[in-house]
N, C-alpha and C positions, 0 to 999 in steps of 0.2 A: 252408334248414335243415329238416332232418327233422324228424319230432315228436319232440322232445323234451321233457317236458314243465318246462323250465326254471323252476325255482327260487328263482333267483338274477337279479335285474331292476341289478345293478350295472353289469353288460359292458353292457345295455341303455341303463340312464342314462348311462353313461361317453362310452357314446358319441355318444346324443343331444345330451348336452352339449360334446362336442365339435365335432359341425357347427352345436351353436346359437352355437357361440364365434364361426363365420364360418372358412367354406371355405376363403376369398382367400389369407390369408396366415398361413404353416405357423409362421414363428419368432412373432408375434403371439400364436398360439393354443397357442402354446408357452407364453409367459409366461402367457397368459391363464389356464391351467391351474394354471400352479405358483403363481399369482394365491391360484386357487381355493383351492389346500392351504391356503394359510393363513389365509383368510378364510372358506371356504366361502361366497362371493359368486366371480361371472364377471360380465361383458359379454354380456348378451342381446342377439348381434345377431338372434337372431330371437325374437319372442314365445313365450311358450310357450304351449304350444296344447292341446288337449281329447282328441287322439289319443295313445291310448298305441299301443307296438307291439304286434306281433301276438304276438310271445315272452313281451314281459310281461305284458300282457294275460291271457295263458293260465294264469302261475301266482300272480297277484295276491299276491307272493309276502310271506313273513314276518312279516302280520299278520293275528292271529287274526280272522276273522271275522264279521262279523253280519248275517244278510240276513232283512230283514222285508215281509210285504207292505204297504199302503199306507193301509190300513183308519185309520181315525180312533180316536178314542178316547173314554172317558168320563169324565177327567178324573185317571183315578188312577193311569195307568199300564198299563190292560187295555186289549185290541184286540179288536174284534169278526169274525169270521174266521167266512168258508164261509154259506152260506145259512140255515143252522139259525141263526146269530146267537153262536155258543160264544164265550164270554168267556175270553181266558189271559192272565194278567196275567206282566209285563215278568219274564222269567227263572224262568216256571214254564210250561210246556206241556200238562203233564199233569196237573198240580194236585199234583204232589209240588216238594219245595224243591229238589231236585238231579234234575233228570231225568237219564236216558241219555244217554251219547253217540248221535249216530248218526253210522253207519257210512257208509265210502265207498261199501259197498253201497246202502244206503240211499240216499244223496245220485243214486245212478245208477238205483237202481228209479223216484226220481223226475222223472229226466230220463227217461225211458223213458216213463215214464206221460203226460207233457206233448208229448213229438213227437205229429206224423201216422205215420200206418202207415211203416215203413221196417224196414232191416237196421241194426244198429249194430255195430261191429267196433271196432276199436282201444282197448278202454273203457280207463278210470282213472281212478282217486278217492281224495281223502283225506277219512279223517273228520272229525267236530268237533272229537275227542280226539289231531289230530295238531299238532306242534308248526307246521306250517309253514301250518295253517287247512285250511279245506273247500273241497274243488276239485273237477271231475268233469268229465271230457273224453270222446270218443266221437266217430269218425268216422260221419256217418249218410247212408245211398243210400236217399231214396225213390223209385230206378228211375229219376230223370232226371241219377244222376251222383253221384258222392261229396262228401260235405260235412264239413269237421272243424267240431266244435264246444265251448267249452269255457265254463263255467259257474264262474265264480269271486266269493266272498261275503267282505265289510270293512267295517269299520267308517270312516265317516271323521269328522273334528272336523266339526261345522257351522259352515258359513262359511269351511271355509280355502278355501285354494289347491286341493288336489285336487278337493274337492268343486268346486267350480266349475268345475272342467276336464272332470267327469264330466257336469256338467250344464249345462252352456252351450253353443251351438252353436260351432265352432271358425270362427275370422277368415279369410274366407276368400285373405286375405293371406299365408297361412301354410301351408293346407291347403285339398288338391282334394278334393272331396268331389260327390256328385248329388243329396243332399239330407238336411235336416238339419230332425226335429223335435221341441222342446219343447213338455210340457203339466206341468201341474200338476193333479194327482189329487186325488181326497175324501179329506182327511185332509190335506193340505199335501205329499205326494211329488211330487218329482220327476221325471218319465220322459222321457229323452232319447232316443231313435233316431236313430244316424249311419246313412247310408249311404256308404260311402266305400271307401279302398283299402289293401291291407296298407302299400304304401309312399304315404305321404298326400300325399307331396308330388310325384306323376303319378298322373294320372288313369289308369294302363295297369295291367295285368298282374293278380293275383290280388285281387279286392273282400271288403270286410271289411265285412261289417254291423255294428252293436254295438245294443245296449240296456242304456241304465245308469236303475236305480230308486236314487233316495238321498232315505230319508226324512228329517224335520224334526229326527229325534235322531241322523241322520249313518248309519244302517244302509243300506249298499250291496248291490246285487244286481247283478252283469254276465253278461251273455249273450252272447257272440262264436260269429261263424258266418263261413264263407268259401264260397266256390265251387270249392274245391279237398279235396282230401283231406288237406291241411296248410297251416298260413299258411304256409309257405315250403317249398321244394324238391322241390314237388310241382305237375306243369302244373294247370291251369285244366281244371276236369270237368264243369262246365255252367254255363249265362250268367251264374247270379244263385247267393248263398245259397239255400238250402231255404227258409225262414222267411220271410215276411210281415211288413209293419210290426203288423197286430193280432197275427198270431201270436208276434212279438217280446212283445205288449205281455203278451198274456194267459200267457207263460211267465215274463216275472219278476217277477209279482203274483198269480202262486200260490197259494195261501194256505199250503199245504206246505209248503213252505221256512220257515216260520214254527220249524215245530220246531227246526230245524237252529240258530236264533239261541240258543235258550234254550237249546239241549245245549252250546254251548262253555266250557269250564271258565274259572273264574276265575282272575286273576292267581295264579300260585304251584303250583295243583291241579299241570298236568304241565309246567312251566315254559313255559310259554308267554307270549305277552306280554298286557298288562293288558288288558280288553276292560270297562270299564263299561257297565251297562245305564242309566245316566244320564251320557250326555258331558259331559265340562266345558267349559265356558267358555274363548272360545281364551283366552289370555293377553296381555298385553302385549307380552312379548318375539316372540308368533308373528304380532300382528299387523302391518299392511302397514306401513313406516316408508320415509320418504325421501319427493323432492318425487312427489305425485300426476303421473297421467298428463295432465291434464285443464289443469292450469298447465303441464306442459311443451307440450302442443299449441300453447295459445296464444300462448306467448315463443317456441318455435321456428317458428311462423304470420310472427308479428311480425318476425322476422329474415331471412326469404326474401327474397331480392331481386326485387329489381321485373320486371315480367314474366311471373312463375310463377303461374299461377293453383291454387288447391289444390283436386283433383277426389276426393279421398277421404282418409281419417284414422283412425287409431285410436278405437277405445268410446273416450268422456269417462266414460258411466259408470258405471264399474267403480272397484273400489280399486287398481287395477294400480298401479303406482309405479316411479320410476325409468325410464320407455320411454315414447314413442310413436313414431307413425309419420305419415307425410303423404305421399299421393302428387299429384303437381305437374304442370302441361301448360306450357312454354311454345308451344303451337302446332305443335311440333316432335315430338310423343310424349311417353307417361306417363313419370315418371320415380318410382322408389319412396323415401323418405328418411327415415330412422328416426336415432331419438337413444337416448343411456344418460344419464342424468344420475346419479353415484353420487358422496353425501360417504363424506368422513375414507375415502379408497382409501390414505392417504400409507404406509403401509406393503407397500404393493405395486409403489409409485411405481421405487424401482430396478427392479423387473423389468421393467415396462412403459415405461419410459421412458429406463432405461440406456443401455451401451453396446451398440451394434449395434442400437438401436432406429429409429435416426432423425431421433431428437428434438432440437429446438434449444429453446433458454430465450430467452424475451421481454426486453425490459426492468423490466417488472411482475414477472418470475419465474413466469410459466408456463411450463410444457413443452407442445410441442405436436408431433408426428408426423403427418405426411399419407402417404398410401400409394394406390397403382392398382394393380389387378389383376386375376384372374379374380371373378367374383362366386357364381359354384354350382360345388358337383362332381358335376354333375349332368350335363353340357355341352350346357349349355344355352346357353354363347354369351352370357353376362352380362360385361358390365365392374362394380367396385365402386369407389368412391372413400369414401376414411374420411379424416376426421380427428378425432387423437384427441389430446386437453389434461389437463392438469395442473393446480391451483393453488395455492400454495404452502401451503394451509391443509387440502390432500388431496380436496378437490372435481374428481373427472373428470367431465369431457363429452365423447362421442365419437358425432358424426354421418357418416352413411355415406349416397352415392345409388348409386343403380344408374339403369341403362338399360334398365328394364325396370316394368310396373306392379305388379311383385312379385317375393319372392325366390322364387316355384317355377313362372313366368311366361316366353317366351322374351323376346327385347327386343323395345321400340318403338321402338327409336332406335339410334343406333350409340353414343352416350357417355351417361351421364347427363347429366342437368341441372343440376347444378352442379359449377363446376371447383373445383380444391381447392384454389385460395384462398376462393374463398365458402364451403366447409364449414369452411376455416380459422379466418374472419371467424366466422362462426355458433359452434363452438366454444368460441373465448375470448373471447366478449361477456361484456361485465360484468356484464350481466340475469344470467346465471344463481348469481353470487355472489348475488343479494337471494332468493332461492328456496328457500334452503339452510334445514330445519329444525331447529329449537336444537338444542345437544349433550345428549346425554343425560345424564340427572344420575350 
């Protein structure tokens, strides 16, 4: 793709979420889709992971945002910013109650200011006063080749999902990467440095650096940098990004970009969406529900058949929920094998388990479907084996192996390690009826 600088990160998730439905089998990820309409839940056959793409990445798009450096505080809300020690307290910059906006000029004098010596061409920026937040892009040659870069600022809740994906190193079951490092800064920020690749799941073609800062009240700062003159449809223009792992650090802890947090208007000012300078509290409804990842390790541990020894796993601890994974030796080669454990699906249960699905009913009345097929579309030469259950009280479980120590892996074996009556067996074990947590009031 050329630069564009994309907007709109839907066609992006649409379709992430389409190959995290699982490549193998197209009528599957059919239903699994139309699954989704109606529930907005799917089937994570792959983890979700810490790489966003290079498209979305670039316009961190439709929420307003807030990027702060990492300075600590004094208890009330002020940061101490720059050497002289200048005190600006939460949503004031300059010591007025409404500061200015700053412009996307602005936003780009300050990326100029923060490079090494170079040329910049392709510039673009929004302000703080635009509806879709503060962005600032720029192709930059310091003479060893052209580099695009783009600088995008958000807010996110502390403690969700995103926030974790911006600051955790990614599994590397999931995502090739050459190295990956978190610190935790004075003041409590977080600063993550990926080194990795526009498409994360091969280590080949265009490398994608990142730096994500996300402070303890959820203000984000990203930095994206390539070795190309665009993340996509543009060759490879020299070995590496421009940037440094210090110079990543020392450009999104700025202290500059400080202003840019307190210029974005408030809920309402030019319709933009809400941006508090005190985050709430996730909620209940946002937080993690369903059996933890950490119980399902252990019952799907417990249920392997004998033989398999287990050479790696999913984090226990994390709040993930609903997945893990285990990779397996019998002697014979790694084999990868991952679970969904998901209640009350029963209103999904026709599409996924209908006609033309596959599925036969037990005596007990579960539904259960097994299937073989390709495992990436990647070709990479993976086989998948799934089987996926039912129970009559809307509890699925659907385990899948590969022949491979990973889904972005080529194979270590010619089949996986278990046939598909043992993922059958594993499935519709009754363990995972006692696992199911109450219904909600």
């Amino acid at each position: 793709m050329s630069v564009e600088h994309r907007d709109d990160r839907f066609e992006d998730r649409l379709g992430a979420a389409l190959r995290n439905a699982g490549g193998a089998f197209d009528a599957d990820r059919a239903a699994l889709v139309a699954g989704g309409e109606s529930r907005g839940r799917r089937l994570r056959m792959r983890r979700r992971t810490a790489v966003v793409s290079g498209a979305a990445a670039i316009a961190l798009v439709g929420v307003v945002g807030a990027l702060v450096a990492p300075w600590g505080g004094d208890g009330t809300g002020q940061r101490n910013v720059g050497s002289g020690g200048t005190t600006v307290g939460p949503g004031d910059a300059t010591g007025t109650a409404t500061p200015p906006p700053v412009s996307g000029a602005q936003l780009l004098g300050t990326l100029k200011e923060l490079l090494p010596e170079g040329a910049l061409s392709e510039e673009s920026a929004r302000g703080t006063d635009s509806e879709l937040g503060p962005h600032a892009y720029a192709v930059f040659d310091d003479g060893k080749g052209a580099a695009a870069l783009s600088v995008g600022l958000d807010r996110l809740e502390p403690g969700s999902v995103p926030t974790r994906e911006v600051t955790e190193c990614p599994d590397p079951a999931f995502v090739q990467y050459d190295d990956c490092a978190r610190s935790t800064l004075t003041g409590g920020a977080v600063l993550r440095i990926l080194k990795g690749y526009e498409h994360s799941d091969s280590p080949v073609g265009t490398k994608l650096w990142t730096a994500d800062l996300v402070t303890p009240d959820g203000e984000h700062v990203s930095l994206r940098e390539w070795n190309a003159a665009a993340e996509r449809g543009k060759p490879v223009s020299r070995p590496e990004p421009p940037l440094s792992s210090s110079q990543l650090k020392a450009f999104v802890t700025a202290p500059a970009w400080l202003r840019a947090v307190n210029a974005i208007p408030a809920a309402g000012a030019t319709g933009t969406p809400s941006v508090s300078s005190t985050p709430s509290t996730p909620s209940a409804s946002s937080r993690p529900s369903g059996v933890d990842s950490a119980t399902i390790l252990t019952t799907l541990t417990g249920l392997l058949p004998k033989g398999l020894s287990v050479v790696g796993k999913s984090a226990e601890d994390t709040d993930e929920t609903e997945y893990g994974y285990v990779v397996v030796d019998d002697g014979e080669g790694k084999s990868f094998v991952q679970i969904n454990v998901q209640p009350n699906m029963s209103d999904v249960e026709g599409e996924l388990f209908g006609e033309g699905s596959g599925a036969v009913t037990l005596p007990d009345g579960i539904k259960v479907a097994v299937r073989q097929g390709v495992g990436d579309d990647k070709g990479l030469g993976l086989v998948m084996r799934t089987a996926d259950a039912i129970w009559p009280d809307g509890l699925r479980v659907a385990v899948s192996a590969f022949n491979s120590a990973s889904q972005i892996t080529g194979p270590t074996r010619e089949n996986p390690a278990l046939t598909l009556d043992q993922l059958k067996a594993i499935a519709t074990d009754s363990k995972w009826q006692g696992l199911q947590p109450p219904p909600p009031n």
